[in-house]
C-alpha positions in Angstrom: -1.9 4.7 10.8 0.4 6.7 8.2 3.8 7.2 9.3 5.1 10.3 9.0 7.9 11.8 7.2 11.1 12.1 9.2 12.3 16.0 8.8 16.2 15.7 8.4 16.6 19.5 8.6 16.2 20.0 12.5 19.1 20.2 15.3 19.2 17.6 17.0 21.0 16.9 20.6 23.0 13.4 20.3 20.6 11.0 21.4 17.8 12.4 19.3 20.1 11.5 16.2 19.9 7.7 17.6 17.0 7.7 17.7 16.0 9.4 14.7 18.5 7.3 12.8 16.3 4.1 13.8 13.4 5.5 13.1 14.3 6.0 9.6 15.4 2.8 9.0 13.1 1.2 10.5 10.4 2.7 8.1 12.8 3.0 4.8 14.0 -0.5 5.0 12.0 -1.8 2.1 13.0 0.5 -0.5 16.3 0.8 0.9 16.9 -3.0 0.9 15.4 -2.7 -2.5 17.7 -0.5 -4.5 20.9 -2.6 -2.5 19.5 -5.6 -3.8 19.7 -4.2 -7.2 22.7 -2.2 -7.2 25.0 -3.2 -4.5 23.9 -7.0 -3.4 25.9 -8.2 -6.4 29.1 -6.4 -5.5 28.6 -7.3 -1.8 28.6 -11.3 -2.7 31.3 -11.0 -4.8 33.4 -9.1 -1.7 32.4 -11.9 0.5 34.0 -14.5 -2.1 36.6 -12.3 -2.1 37.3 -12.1 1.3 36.8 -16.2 1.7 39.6 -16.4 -1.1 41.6 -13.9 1.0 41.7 -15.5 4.2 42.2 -19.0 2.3 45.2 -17.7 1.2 46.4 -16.0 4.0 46.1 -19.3 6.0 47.8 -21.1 3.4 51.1 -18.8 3.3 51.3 -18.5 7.5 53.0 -20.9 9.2 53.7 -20.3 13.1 55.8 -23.2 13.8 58.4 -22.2 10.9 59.8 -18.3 11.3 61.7 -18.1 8.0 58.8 -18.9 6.0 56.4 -16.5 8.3 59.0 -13.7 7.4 58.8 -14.7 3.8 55.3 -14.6 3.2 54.6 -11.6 5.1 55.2 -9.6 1.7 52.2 -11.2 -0.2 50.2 -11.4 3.1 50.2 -7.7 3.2 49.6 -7.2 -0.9 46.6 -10.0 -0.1 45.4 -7.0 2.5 45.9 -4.2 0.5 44.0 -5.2 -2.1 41.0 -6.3 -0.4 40.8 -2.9 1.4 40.7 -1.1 -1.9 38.2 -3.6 -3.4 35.9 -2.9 0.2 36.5 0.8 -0.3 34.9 0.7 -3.5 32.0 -1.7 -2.2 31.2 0.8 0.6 31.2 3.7 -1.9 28.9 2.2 -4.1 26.6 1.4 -0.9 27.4 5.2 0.2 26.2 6.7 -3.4 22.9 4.1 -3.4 21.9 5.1 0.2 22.9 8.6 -0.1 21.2 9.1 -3.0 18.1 8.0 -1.5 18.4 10.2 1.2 19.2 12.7 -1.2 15.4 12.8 -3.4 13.9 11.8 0.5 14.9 15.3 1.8 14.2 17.0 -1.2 11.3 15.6 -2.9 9.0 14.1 0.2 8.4 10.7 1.4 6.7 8.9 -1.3 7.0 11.8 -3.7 9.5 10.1 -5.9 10.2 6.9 -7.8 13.2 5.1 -8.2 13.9 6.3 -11.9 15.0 9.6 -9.8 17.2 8.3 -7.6 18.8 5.4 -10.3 19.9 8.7 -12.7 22.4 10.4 -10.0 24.4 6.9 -8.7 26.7 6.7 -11.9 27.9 10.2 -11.0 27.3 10.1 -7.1 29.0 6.3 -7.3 32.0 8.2 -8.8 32.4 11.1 -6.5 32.2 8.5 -3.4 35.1 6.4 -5.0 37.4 9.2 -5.4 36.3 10.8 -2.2 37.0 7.1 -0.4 40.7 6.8 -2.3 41.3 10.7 -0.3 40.1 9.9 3.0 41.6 6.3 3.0 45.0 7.7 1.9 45.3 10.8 4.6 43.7 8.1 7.3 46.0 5.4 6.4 49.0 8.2 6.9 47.6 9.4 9.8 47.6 5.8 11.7 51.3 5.7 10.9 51.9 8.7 12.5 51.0 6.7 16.3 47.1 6.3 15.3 45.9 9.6 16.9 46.0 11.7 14.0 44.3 8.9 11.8 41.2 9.1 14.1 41.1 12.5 14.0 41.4 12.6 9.6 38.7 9.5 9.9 36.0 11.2 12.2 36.7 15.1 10.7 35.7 13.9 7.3 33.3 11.8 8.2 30.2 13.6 7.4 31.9 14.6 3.5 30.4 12.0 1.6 26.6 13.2 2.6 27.9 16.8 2.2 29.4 15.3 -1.3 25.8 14.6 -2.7 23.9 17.3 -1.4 25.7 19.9 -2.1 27.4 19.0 -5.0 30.3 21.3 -5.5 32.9 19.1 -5.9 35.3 16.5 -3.5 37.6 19.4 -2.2 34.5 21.5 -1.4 33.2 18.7 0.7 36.2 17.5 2.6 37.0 21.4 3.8 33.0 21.4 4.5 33.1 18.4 6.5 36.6 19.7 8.7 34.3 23.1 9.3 31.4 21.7 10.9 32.7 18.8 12.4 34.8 21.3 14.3 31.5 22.7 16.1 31.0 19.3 17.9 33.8 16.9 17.1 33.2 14.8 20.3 29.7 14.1 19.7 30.4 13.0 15.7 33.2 10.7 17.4 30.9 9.5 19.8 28.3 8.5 16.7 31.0 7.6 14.8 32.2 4.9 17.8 28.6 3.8 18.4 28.3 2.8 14.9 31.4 1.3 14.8 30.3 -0.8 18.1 26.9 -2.3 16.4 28.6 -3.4 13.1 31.5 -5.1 15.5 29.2 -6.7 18.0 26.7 -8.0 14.8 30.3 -9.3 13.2 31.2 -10.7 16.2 28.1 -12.6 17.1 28.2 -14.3 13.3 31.3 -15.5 13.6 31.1 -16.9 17.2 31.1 -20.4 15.8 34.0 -19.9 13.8 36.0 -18.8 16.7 35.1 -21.7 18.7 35.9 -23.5 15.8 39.7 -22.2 15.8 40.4 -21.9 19.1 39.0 -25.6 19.9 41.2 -26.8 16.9 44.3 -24.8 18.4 43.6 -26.2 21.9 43.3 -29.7 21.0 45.7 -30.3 18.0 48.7 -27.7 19.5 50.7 -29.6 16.6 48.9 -28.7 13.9 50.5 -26.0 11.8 47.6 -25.0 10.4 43.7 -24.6 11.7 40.9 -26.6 8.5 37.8 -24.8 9.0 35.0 -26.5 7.7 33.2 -25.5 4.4 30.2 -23.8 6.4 32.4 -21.9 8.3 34.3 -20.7 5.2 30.2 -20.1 3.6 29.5 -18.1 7.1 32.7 -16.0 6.7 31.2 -15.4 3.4 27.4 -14.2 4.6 29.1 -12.4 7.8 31.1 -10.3 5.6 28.0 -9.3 3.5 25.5 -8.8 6.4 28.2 -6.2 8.5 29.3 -4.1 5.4 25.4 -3.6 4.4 24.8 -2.4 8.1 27.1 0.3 7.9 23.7 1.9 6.5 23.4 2.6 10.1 26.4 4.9 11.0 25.8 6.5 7.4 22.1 7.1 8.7 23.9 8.5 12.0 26.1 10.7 9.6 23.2 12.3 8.0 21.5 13.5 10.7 24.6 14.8 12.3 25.4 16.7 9.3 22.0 18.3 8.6 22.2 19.1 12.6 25.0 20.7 12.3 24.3 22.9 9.5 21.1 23.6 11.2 23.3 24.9 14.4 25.6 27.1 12.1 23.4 28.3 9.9 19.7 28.4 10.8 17.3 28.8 8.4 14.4 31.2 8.9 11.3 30.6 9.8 8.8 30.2 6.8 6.2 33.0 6.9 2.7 32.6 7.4 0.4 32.7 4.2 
């Protein structure tokens, strides 16, 4: 039986977009997992090396029993964090560009109306655009959680939807971010509520991965209390590794989430007439 083609363009109450978010995954996931292979998967192993070099490190410098050297290592602990956030933001944009650009020809062209020469030409540009529009959003978030949290949710879900509103409609970052703040407006509880759902399956997915690895510390902690420092063994530093590859690449599904809620939204605002009958 031929699947059908998923119509993006359509309101959509909440649990519809669930659902419809699956559904498209579900039967996407070969080309999808195709062009991340190619384009991403690379940058995504490297982020997991990075992130086992990181937490290495981090280990290395802390010391609980000792508070003067805790103090003095804080500083490099938090230039350690720093930049392995801005090396993840540019990960996640270049997964944002591939798998919005996908979506992008999908909507417009037809399922199985397009190759992947089409979609490969816009990610140099649409790669771009998601980088600077990440640097934005991470700054005025970032701000926002100093200011007691609130206000950084709010920046984080209100501009949510901007990076899918970034390719489609293609008129520029400022465009999108003030396009994003509009609609969001119109249901801003229901795009936090996708927003926190997606946030819940990559946690629970990230969780369940590194079960052993907890064990692992708090065993070590429980038994050796004198022991300055937890030794993980090399598989859990290797499983560190493939968790942090396996939870960035499902954030596919809140950006699938995202989609919908943005083409649902614009569908609410602005309906398009009905097409006339030939």
């Amino acid at each position: 039986m031929a699947e059908k083609e998923i119509e993006f363009r359509k309101k959509r109450e909440i649990g519809d977009i669930f659902s419809a978010g699956f559904a498209f995954i579900k039967q996407e996931y070969k080309p999808v997992s195709k062009l991340i292979a190619i384009y991403v998967l690379p940058f995504l192993v490297l982020y997991g090396f990075v992130q086992v070099h990181l937490q290495k490190n981090i280990i290395s410098k802390i010391d609980l029993t000792n508070q003067e050297t805790l103090l003095e290592n804080i500083g490099p602990v938090y230039l350690n964090l720093i930049v392995f956030a801005l090396f993840g933001l540019f990960v996640q944009s270049l997964l944002i560009a591939t798998y919005y650009s996908y979506i992008e020809v999908y909507v417009k062209k037809g399922r199985g109306n397009f190759d992947f020469q089409e979609i490969t030409q816009h990610l140099f540009h649409n790669g771009l655009l998601a980088i600077g529009t990440s640097l934005i959003v991470f700054i005025v978030v970032v701000f926002g959680l100093f200011l007691c949290i609130v206000p950084g949710i709010y920046f984080a879900n209100t501009f949510s939807i901007a990076f899918i509103i970034l390719i489609f409609e293609k008129n520029g970052i400022g465009n999108a971010l003030l396009r994003s703040a509009f609609l969001v407006k119109y249901q801003w509880w229901n795009t936090f509520l996708i927003n926190v759902v997606g946030f819940i399956i990559i946690w629970t997915a990230g969780t369940i991965i590194s079960l052993p690895i907890m064990i692992t510390g708090l065993s070590g902690t429980i038994f050796n209390p004198a022991e300055k420092q937890v030794e993980y063994p090399d598989w859990a530093w290797i499983l560190i590794g493939f968790s942090t590859v396996i939870t960035s690449v499902l954030w596919i599904i809140p950006y699938t989430f995202l989609a919908f809620q943005y083409f649902n939204l614009e569908e609410q605002i602005k309906p398009r007439e009905p097409m006339k009958e030939i």
